[in-house]
C-alpha positions as CSV (number, residue, x, y, z in Angstrom):
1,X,0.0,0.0,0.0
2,X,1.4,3.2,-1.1
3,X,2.2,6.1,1.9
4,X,-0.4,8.1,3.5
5,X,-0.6,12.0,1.5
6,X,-0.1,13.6,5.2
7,X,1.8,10.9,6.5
8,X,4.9,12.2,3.2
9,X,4.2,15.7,4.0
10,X,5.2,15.8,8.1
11,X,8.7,13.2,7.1
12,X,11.8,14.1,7.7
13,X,13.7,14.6,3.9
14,X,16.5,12.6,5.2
15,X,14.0,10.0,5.0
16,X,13.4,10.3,0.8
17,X,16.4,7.6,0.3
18,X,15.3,6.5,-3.3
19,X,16.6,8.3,-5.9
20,X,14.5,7.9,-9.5
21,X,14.1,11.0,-12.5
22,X,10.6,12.7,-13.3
23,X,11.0,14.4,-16.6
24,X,14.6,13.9,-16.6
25,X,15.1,15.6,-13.1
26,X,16.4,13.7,-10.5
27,X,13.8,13.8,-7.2
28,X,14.4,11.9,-4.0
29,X,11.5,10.2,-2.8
30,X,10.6,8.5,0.6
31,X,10.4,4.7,0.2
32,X,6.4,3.7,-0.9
33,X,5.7,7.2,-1.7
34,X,3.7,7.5,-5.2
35,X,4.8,8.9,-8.1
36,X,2.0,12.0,-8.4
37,X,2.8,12.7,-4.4
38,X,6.5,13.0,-5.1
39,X,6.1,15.2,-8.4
40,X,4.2,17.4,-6.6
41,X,6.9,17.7,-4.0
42,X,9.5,18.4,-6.7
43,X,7.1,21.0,-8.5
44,X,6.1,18.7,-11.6
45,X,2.5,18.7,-12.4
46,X,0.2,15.9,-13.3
47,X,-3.4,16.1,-14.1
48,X,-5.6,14.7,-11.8
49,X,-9.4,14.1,-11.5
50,X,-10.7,11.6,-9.0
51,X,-7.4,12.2,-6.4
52,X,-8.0,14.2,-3.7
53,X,-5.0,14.4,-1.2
54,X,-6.1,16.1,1.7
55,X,-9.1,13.0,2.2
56,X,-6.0,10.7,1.1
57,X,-8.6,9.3,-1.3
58,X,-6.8,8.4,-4.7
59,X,-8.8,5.8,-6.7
60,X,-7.4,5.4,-10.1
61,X,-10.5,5.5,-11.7
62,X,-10.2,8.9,-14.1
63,X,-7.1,7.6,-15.2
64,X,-6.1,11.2,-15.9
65,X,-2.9,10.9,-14.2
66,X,-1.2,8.2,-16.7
67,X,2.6,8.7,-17.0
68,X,4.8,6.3,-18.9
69,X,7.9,5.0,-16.7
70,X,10.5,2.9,-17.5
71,X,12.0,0.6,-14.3
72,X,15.7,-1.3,-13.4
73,X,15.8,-4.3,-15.4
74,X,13.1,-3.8,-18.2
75,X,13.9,-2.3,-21.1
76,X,9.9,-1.2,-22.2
77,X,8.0,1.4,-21.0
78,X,5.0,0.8,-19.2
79,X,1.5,3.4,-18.5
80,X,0.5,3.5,-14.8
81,X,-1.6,5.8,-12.7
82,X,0.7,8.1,-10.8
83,X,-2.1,8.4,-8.1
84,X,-1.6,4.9,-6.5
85,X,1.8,3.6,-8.0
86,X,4.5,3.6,-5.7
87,X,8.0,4.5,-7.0
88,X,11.1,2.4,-7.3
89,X,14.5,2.9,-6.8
90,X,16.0,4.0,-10.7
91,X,12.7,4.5,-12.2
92,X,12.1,6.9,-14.8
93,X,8.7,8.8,-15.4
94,X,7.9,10.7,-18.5
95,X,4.9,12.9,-18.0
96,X,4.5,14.5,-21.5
97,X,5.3,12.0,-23.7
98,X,3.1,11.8,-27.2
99,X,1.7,8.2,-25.7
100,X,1.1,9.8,-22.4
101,X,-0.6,12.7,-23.9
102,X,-3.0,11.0,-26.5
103,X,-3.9,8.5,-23.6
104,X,-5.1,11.5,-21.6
105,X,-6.7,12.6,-24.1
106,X,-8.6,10.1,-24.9
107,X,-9.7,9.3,-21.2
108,X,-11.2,12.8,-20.8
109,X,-13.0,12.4,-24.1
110,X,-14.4,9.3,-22.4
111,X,-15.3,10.8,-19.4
112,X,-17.1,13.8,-21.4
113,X,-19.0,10.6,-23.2
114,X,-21.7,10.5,-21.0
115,X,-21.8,14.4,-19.3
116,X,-24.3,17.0,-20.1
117,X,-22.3,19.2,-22.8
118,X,-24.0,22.5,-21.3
119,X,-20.6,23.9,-19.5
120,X,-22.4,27.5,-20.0
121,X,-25.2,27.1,-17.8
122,X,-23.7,25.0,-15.3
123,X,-23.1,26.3,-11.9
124,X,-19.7,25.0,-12.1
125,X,-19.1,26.8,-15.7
126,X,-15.6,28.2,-15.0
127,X,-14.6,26.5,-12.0
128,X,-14.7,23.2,-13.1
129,X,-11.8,20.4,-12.7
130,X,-13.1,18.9,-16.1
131,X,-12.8,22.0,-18.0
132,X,-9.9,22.4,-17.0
133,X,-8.7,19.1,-17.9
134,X,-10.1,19.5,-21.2
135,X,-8.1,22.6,-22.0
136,X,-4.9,21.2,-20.4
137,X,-5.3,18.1,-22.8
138,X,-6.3,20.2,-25.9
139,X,-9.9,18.7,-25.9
140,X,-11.7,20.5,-28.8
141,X,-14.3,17.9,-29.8
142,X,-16.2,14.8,-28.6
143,X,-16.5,12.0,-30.8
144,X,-18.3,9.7,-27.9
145,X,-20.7,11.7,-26.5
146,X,-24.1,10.0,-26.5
147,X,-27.0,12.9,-25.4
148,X,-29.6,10.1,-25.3
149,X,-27.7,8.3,-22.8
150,X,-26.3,11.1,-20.6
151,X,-30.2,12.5,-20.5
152,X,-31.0,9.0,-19.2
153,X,-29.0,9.2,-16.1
154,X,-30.5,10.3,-13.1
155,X,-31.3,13.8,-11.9
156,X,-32.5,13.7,-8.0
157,X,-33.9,17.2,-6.5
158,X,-36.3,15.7,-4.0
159,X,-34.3,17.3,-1.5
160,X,-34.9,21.3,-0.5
161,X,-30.9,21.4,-0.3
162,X,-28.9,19.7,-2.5
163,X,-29.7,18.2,-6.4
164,X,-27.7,15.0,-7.1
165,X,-27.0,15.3,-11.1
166,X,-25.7,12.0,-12.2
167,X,-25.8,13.5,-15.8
168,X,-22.7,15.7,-14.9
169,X,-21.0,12.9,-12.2
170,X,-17.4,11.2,-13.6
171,X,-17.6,9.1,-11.2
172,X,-14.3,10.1,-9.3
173,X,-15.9,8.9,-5.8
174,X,-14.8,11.6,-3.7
175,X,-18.1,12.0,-2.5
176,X,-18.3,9.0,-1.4
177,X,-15.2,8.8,0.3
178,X,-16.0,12.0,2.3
179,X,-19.4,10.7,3.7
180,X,-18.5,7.4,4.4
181,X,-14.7,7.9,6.1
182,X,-14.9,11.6,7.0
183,X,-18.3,12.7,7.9
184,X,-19.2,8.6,8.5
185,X,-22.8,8.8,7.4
186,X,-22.3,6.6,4.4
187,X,-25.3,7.8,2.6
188,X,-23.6,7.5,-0.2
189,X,-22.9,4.6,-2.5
190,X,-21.7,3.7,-6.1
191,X,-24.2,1.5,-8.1
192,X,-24.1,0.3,-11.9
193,X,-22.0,-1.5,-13.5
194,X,-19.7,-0.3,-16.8
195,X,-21.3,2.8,-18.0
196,X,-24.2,2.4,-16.1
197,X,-22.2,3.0,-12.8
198,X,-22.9,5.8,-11.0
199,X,-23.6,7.6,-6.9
200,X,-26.4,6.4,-5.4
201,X,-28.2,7.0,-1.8
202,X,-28.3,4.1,0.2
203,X,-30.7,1.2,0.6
204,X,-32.4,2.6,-2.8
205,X,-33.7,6.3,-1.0
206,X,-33.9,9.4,-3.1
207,X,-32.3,12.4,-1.8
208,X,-34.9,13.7,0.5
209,X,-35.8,10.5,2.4
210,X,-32.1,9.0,2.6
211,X,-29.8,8.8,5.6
212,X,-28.2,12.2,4.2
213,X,-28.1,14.8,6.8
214,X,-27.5,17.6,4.0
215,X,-24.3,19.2,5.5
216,X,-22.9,19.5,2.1
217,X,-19.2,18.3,2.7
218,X,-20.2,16.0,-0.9
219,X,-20.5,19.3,-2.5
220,X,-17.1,20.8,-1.5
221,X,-15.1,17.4,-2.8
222,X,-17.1,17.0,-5.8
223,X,-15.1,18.5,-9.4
224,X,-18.3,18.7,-11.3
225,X,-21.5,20.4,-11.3
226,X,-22.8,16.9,-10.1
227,X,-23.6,17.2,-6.7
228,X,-25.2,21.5,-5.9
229,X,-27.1,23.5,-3.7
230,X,-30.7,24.1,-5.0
231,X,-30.7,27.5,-6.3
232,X,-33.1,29.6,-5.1
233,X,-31.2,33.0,-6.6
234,X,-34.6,33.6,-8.7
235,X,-36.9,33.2,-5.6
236,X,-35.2,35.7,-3.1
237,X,-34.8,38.3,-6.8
238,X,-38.9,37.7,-7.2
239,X,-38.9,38.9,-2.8
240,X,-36.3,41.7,-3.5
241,X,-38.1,43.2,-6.7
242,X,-41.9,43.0,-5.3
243,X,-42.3,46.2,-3.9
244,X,-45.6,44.9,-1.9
245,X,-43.0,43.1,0.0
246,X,-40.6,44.0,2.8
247,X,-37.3,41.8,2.3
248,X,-35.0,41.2,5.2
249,X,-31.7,39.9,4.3
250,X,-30.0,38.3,7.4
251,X,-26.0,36.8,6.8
252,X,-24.2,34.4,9.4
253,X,-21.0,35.2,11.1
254,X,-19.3,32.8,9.3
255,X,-20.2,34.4,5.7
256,X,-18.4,38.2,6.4
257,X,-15.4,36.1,6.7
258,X,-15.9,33.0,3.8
259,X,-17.5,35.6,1.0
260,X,-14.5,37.7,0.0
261,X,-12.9,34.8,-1.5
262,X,-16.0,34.7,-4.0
263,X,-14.7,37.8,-5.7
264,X,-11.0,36.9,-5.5
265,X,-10.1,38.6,-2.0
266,X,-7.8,37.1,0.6
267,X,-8.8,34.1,2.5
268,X,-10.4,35.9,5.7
269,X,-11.2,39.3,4.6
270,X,-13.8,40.7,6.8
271,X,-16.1,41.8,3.9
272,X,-19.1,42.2,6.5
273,X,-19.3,45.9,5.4
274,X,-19.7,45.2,1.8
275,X,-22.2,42.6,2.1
276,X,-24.7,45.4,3.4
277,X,-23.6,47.5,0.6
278,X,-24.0,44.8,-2.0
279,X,-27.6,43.8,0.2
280,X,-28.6,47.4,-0.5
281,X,-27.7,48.3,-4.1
282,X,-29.5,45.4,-5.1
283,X,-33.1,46.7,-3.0
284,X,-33.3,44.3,0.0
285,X,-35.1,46.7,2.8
286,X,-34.0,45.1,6.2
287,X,-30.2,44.2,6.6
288,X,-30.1,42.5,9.8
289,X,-26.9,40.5,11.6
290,X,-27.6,36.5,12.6
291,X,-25.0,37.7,14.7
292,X,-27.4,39.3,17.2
293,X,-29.4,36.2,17.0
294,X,-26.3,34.1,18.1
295,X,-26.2,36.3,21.3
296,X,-30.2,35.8,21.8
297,X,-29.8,32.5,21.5
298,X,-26.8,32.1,24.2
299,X,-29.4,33.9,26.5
300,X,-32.0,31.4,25.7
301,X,-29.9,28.3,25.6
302,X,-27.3,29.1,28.8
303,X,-30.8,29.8,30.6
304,X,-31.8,26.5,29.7
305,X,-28.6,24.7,30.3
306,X,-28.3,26.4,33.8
307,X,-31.8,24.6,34.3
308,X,-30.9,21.3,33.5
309,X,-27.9,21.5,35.4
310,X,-29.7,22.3,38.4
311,X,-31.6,19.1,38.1
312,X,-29.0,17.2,37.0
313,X,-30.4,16.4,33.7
314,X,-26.6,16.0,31.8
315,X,-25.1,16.0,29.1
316,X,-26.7,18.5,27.1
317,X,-26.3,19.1,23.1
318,X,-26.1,22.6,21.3
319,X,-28.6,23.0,18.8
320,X,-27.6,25.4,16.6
321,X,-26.4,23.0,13.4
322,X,-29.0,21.9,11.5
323,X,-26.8,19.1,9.9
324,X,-26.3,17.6,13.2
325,X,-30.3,17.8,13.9
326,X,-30.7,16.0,10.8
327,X,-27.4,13.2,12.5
328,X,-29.5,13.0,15.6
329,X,-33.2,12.6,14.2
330,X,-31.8,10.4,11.1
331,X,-29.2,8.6,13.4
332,X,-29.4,8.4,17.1
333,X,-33.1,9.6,17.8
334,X,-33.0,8.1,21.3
335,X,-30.5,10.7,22.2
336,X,-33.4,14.0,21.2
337,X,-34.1,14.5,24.7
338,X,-30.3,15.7,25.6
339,X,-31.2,18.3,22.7
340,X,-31.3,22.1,23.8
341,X,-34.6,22.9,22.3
342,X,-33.1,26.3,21.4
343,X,-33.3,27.8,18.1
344,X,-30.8,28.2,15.2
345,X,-29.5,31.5,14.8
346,X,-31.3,31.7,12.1
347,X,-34.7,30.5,12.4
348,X,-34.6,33.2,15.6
349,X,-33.6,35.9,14.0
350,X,-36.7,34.8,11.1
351,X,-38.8,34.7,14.1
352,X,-37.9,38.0,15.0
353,X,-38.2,40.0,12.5
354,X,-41.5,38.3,12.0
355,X,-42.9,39.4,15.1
356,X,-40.9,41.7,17.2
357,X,-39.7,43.8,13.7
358,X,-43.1,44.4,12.4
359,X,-44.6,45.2,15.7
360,X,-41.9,47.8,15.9
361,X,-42.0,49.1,12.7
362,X,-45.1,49.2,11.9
363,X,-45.3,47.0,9.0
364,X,-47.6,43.9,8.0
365,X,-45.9,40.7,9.7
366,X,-47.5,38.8,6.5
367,X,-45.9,41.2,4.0
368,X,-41.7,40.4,5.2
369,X,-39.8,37.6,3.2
370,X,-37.0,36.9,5.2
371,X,-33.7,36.2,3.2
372,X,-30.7,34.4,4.5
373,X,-27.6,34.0,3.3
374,X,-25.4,31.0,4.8
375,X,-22.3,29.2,4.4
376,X,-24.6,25.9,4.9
377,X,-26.6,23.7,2.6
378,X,-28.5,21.9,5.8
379,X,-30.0,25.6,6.5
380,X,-31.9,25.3,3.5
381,X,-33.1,21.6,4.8
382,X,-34.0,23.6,7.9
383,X,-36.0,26.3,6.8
384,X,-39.0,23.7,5.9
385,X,-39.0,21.8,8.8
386,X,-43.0,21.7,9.5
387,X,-41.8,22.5,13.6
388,X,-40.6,26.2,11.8
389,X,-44.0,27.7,10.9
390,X,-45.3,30.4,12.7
391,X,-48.9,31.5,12.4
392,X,-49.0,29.2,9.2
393,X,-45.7,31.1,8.0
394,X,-42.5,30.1,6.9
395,X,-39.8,31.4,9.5
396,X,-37.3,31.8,7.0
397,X,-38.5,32.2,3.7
398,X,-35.2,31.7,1.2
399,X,-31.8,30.3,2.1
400,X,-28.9,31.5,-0.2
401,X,-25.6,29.8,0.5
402,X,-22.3,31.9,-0.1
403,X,-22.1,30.7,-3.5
404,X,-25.7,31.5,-5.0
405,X,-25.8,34.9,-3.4
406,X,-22.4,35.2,-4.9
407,X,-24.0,34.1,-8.3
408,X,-26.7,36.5,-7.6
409,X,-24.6,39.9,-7.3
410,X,-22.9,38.8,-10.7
411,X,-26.0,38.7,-12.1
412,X,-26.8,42.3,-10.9
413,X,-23.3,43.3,-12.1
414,X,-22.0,44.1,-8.8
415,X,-18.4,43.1,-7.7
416,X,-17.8,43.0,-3.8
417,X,-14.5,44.5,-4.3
418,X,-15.8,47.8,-6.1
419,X,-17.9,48.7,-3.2
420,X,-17.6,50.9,0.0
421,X,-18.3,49.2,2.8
422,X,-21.0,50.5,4.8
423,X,-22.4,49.6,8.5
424,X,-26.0,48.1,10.2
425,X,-28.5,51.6,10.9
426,X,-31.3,49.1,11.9
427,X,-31.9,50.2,15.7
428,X,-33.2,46.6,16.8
429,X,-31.5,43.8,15.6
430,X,-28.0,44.6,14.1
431,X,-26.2,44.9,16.9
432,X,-23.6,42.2,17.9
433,X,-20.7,41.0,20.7
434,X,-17.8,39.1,20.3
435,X,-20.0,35.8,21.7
436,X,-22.3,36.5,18.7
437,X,-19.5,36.0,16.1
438,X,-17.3,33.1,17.4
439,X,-20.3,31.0,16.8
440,X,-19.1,30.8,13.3
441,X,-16.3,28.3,14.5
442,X,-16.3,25.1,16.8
443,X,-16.3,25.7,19.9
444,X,-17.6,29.3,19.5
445,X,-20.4,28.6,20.7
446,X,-19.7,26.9,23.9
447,X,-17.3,29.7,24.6
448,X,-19.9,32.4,23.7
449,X,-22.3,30.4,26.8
450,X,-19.7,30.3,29.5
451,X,-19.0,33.6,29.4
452,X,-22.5,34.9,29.7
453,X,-23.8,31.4,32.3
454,X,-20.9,32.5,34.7
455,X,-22.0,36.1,34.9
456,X,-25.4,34.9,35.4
457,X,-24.3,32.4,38.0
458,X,-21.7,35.0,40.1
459,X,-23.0,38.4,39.2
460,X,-19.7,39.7,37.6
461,X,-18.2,39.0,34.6
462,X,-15.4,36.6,33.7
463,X,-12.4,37.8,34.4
464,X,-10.1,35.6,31.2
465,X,-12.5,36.5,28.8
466,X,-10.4,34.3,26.3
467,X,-10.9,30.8,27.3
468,X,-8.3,28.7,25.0
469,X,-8.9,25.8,26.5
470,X,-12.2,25.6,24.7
471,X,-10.1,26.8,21.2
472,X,-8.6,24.1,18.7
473,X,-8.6,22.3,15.4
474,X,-8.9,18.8,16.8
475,X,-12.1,16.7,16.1
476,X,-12.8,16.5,19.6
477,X,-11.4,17.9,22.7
478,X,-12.6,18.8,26.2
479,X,-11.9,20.9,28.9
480,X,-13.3,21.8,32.5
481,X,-14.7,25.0,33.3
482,X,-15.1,26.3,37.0
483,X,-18.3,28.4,36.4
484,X,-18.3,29.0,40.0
485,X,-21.0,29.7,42.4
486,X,-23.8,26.7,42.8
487,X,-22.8,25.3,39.5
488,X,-19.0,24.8,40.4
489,X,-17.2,22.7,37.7
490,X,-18.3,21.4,34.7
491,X,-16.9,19.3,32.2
492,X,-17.5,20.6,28.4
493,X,-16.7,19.0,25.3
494,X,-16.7,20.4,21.7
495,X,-16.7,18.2,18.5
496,X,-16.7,19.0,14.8
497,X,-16.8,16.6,12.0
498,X,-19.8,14.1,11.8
499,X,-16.7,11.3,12.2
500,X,-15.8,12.8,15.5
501,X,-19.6,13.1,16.3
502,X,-20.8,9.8,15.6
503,X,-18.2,8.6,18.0
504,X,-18.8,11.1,21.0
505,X,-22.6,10.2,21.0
506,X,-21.5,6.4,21.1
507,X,-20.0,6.9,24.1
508,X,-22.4,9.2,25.7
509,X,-25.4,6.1,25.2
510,X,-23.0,3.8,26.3
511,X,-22.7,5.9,29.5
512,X,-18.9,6.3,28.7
513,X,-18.5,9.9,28.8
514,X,-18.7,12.3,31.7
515,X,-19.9,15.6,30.3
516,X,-21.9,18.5,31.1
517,X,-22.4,20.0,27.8
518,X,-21.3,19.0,24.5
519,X,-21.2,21.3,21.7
520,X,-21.3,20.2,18.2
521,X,-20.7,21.2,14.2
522,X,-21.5,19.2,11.4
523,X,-19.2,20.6,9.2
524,X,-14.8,20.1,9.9
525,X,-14.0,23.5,11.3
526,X,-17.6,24.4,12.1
527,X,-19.4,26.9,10.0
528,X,-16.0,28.5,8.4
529,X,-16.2,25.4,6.0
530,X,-19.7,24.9,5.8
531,X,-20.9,22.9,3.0
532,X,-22.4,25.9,1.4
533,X,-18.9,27.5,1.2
534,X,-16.7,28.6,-1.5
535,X,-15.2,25.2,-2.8
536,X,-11.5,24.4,-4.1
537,X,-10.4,23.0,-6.8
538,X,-8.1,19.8,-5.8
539,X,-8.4,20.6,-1.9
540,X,-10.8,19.9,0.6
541,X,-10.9,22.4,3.5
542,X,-7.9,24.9,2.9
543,X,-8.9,28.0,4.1
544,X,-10.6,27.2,7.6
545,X,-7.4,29.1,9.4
546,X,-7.3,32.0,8.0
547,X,-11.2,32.5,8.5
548,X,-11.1,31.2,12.0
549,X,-8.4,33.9,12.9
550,X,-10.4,36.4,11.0
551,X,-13.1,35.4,13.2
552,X,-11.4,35.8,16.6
553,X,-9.9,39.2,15.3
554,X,-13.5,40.7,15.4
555,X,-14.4,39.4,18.9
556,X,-11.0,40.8,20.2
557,X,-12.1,44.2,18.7
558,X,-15.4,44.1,19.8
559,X,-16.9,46.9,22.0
560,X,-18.9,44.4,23.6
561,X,-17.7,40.9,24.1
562,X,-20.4,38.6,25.9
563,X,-23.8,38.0,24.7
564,X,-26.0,39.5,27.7
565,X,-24.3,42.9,27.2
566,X,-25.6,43.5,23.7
567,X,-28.3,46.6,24.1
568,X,-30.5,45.4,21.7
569,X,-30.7,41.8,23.1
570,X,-31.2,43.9,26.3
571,X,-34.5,46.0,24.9
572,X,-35.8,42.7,22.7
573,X,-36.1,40.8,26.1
574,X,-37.3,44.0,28.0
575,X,-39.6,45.1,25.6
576,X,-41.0,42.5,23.8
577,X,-39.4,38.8,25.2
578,X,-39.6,39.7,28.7
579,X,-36.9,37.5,30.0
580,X,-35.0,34.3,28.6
581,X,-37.2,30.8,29.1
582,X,-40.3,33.1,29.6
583,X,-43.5,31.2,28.0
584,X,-43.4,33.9,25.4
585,X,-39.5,33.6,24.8
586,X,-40.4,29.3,24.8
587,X,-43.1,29.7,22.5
588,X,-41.1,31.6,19.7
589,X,-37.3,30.6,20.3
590,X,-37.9,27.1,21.1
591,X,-38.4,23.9,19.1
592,X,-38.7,20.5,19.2
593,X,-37.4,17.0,16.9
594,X,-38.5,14.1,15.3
595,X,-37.9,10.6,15.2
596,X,-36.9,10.0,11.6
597,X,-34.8,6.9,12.1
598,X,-33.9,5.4,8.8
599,X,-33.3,1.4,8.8
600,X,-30.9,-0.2,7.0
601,X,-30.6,-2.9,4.7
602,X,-27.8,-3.6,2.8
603,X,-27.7,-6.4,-0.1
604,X,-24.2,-8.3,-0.5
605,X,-23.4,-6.5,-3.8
606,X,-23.6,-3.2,-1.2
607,X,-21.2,-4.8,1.4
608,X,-18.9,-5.6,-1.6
609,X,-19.1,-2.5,-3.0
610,X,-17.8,-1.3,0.4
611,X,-15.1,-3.5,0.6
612,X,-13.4,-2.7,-3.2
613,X,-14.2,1.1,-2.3
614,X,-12.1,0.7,1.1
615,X,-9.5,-1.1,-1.0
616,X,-9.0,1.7,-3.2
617,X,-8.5,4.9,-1.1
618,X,-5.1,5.2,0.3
């Protein structure tokens, strides 16, 4: 088995002992490396399709990556895929010979036989892996491609999130590999044989009734326009341009730090300040923050955690990711009751500016179309959950992730680099703290709660406001907090990465783990690398630093850095909530879940299927 992608990329270069030429340069490679890992390490490029290093998932089924190499002892040259082929001491690679490049060119012709020839009106059109393959191998024609049998395959959009387009898939499996050995839900299968193969849900399910939670991490891996967001760019333009309409336009903390990147700005510009600008120009009336909902919801959730902790009701689970709703409900329903039934930030802010915005304004609650833009595809999932209706209303009313409401300013010819920023002048529910916008990044959320449950609990504030115990890229990691007063210590755990999550929650049913509260994120990094985020071509999750730091950079500025200090959180609750867990505050900023446990049945051609797929990611 060929070396591990990371495992080549932490060794010592002492360590690269075999000596072998790539183009006629001489490289050094570590024994077992493969031949594409150690190009890359030398600077020598080599298409790929289907690889994907940073999941370690390197199939050999595009065949892209061909290369013609000649070893000790035999005097032809052979083709192999660089991906998986380990290199050997003497061996000389050609990557640009004429059989080298006719052989690529030919396998992307192949894989172009059966996809939709539309690159134009593809979401993808421009940032596609396959175009770009096809230019680097000189593709000007296609004598394979069979419209009758591409229009054949299968085109799933039962789902209010995502569309599964099998008519623009090539089959790399990357989606796969991400749900089943990343995010371990393993919704995802490969089915067919031949030409007829293709990515399947589980157990025979379409989209919407599948064991797919919607978090999106599929979307981010895949190279195609195969797997997508629904777009609902048309939908919040019809809200926008109906002047019988008010249109709110609420953003997550997580997008004024992800968007920039969408107009070619550098990984973590705060763009928060353009984003109202952009939300104006193009005629939305209300630009709220879901920021300010991420501090209501710290009121309404510590309030409840304080509660259960008092009866020693433990652990309890954030609520805040819609994904990991979907985990639980889909996955481990017996575990719903250790659910805060808190709102999202989002479907309180919807709430909000439903009832509490109208009220104040003076406007008709059933003329305001809510708008929210999020790095997520599961918000979209969440948004028409039957539980989120209010007086036979949608809370939220459109969910744009950061790539259609990136779509949609192209549309209106606006780039987010041309304008001036400007600032939040709505008087009720713009204003944010720090808490607020470390919710955009795991274990933001559990840090945004102690801060304001110890205040609560001592009647003074907390005197290390930064708690770094609580900050950290691993999967999972806990800590123990002294929250002092009747509470005293409590043990805390924060988890990202369905993976990581499926494992924690096994060990909390089998009474294995001692914790108090246990915050989770679907997504690897939280909602900086949301599924609804800006994707990458041939990485999985490269930016998540530099937005995270971004992230802590505007909490360390902040004039106000816990939750129950924000003024307008203050006048909501006087004025209109009157305190957190009142019945009024329960009846609008709570929720509740559903058994939706899916069961399994898996034929032996599925369990086979597993074992060759195992077999082929390294």
């Amino acid at each position: 088995m060929c070396t591990d992608h990371s495992d080549v990329q932490t060794r010592d270069p002492a360590e690269a002992t075999i000596s072998l030429t790539i183009n006629s340069h001489a490289c050094a490679a570590f024994p077992n490396e493969t031949i594409l890992s150690c190009a890359r390490r030398h600077g020598l490029y080599i298409p790929t399709l289907c690889e994907l290093e940073d999941i370690d998932h390197a199939p050999g089924t595009c065949r892209v990556c061909v290369v013609e190499i000649v070893q000790s002892g035999r005097a032809a040259a052979q083709i192999v895929t660089a991906c998986n082929t380990p290199v050997r001491e003497g061996m000389q690679v050609a990557t640009r010979t004429k059989r080298v490049r006719n052989m690529q060119k030919l396998q992307v012709e192949l894989l172009m036989a059966d996809h939709l020839q539309d690159c134009a009106t593809c979401v993808r059109h421009g940032d596609c892996e396959l175009q770009d393959l096809a230019q680097f191998v000189g593709l000007t024609e296609n004598r394979f491609f069979d419209r009758a049998r591409t229009l054949a395959r299968e085109v799933d959009d039962s789902s209010p999130a995502l569309i599964r387009d099998m008519q623009r898939c090539v089959r790399c499996q990357r989606c796969v590999a991400v749900c089943r050995y990343h995010q371990k839900v393993d919704a995802l299968v490969m089915s067919g044989t031949g030409v007829n193969r293709y990515v399947d849900l589980r157990d025979g399910y379409d989209q919407k009734n599948s064991t797919c939670v919607t978090c999106g991490q599929c979307v981010l891996v895949c190279p195609t326009g195969a797997l997508g967001e629904r777009d609902e760019t048309e939908r919040a333009l019809d809200y926008i341009c109906d002047p019988d309409l008010t249109t709110v336009v609420q953003f997550a903390p997580a997008v004024r730090v992800a968007f920039g990147e969408e107009f070619g700005m550098p990984a973590g510009t705060n763009v928060e300040g353009q984003i109202i600008a952009a939300c104006r120009k193009i005629g939305v009336d209300v630009v709220l923050d879901t920021n300010f909902a991420a501090d209501v919801v710290i009121m309404e959730e510590g309030t409840e955690l304080l509660g259960r902790l008092k009866r020693g009701q433990r652990p309890t689970f954030t609520s805040c990711c819609p994904a990991w709703i979907n985990f639980a409900e889909i996955h481990y329903p017996d575990i719903l009751p250790l659910l805060s039934s808190t709102k999202s930030p989002q479907q309180v802010l919807s709430t909000m500016a439903k009832t509490y915005l109208p009220e104040k304004m003076g406007i008709a609650p059933e003329k305001v179309r809510v708008i929210s833009i999020m790095p997520c595809t599961a918000k979209k999932d969440e948004a028409v959950r039957p539980q989120l209706v209010h007086d036979g209303l949608p809370e939220t009313d459109v969910v744009l992730t950061t790539r259609e409401f990136a779509r949609l300013l192209r549309r209106e010819g606006i780039d987010l680099k041309d304008l001036e920023p400007s600032t939040f002048d709505n008087p009720l529910m713009s204003e944010y703290s720090g808490a607020g916008a470390i919710f955009g990044t795991t274990g933001g959320v559990m840090e945004a709660a102690v801060r304001t449950i110890y205040a609560v609990v001592n009647g003074h504030e907390l005197e290390q406001i930064d708690l770094t115990q609580l900050r950290g890229f691993e999967g999972a990691r806990s800590a123990t907090v002294d929250l002092g007063g009747q509470i005293g210590e409590v043990k805390v755990a924060m988890v990202h990465g369905l993976g990581d999550t499926r494992a924690i929650v096994e060990a909390v049913r089998a009474g294995e783990a001692d914790f108090d509260f246990i915050e989770v994120m679907a997504c690897p990094g939280g909602c900086v690398d949301g599924g609804g985020s800006l994707r990458s071509k041939r990485a999985y999750l490269p930016l998540a630093m530099a937005r995270r730091k971004t992230i802590y950079d505007v909490d360390r500025t902040a004039r106000v850095r816990q939750s129950h200090n924000n003024e307008q959180v203050k006048t909501l609750y006087r004025d209109f909530l009157e305190a957190p867990n009142s019945r009024k505050a329960h009846d609008l900023l709570h929720t509740h879940y559903t058994d939706r446990r899916r069961e399994m049945e898996h034929t032996v051609k599925e369990i086979w299927d597993d074992i060759t797929m195992s077999t082929m990611v390294y």
